[in-house]
N, C-alpha and C positions, 0 to 999 in steps of 0.2 A: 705871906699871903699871895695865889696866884689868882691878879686882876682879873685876868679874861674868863676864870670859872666864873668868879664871884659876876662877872656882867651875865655870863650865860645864865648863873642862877635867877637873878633878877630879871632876868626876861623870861623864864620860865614862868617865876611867880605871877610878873605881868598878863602873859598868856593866860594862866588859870585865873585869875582875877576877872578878864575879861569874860573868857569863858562860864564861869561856873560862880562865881559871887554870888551875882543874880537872884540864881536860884536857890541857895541854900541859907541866904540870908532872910531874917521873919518878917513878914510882914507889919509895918503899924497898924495896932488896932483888930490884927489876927483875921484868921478867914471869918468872910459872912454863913459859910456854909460848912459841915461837916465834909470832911475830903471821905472821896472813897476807897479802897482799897488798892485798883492800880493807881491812882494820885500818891498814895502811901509808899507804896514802893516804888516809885518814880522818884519819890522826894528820898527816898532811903540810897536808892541807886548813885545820884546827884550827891547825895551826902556823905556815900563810902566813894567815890571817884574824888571830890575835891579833896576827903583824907589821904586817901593813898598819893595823891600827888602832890599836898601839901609835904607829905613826909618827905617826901625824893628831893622836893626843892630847898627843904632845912639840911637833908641828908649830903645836898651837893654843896650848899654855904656853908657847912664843915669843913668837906673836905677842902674847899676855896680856903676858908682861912689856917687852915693848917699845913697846906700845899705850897712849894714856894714857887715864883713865879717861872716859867717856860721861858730859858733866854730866847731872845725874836733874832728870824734869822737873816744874814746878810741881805 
């Protein structure tokens, strides 16, 4: 396993967490209101960006734990 992916990946995950949770997470209780159209594809926008980045983040703790570590240099 090389540690220092595996940290880069979890700070990735962190950053989109930060970023993008937020909004792609439901509401309790759901909207009071019917959303409109550009709301809809806002929320769809938000929704295909946290996937695609989620993928990269699983895609780089793979190769973390399959990788073996970088010897550190003198």
């Amino acid at each position: 396993m090389d540690p220092q992916r595996m940290r880069d990946a979890y700070q990735k995950l962190q950053a989109l967490d930060d970023r993008l949770t937020h909004r792609v997470r439901p509401r309790p209780g759901g909207p009071l209101t019917r959303p409109n159209p550009e709301q809809i594809e806002q929320s769809l926008r938000d929704l295909a960006t946290y996937t695609v980045e989620l993928k990269e983040v699983i895609e780089e703790l793979f190769q973390a734990i399959a990788g073996k570590p970088k010897p550190e240099s003198p």
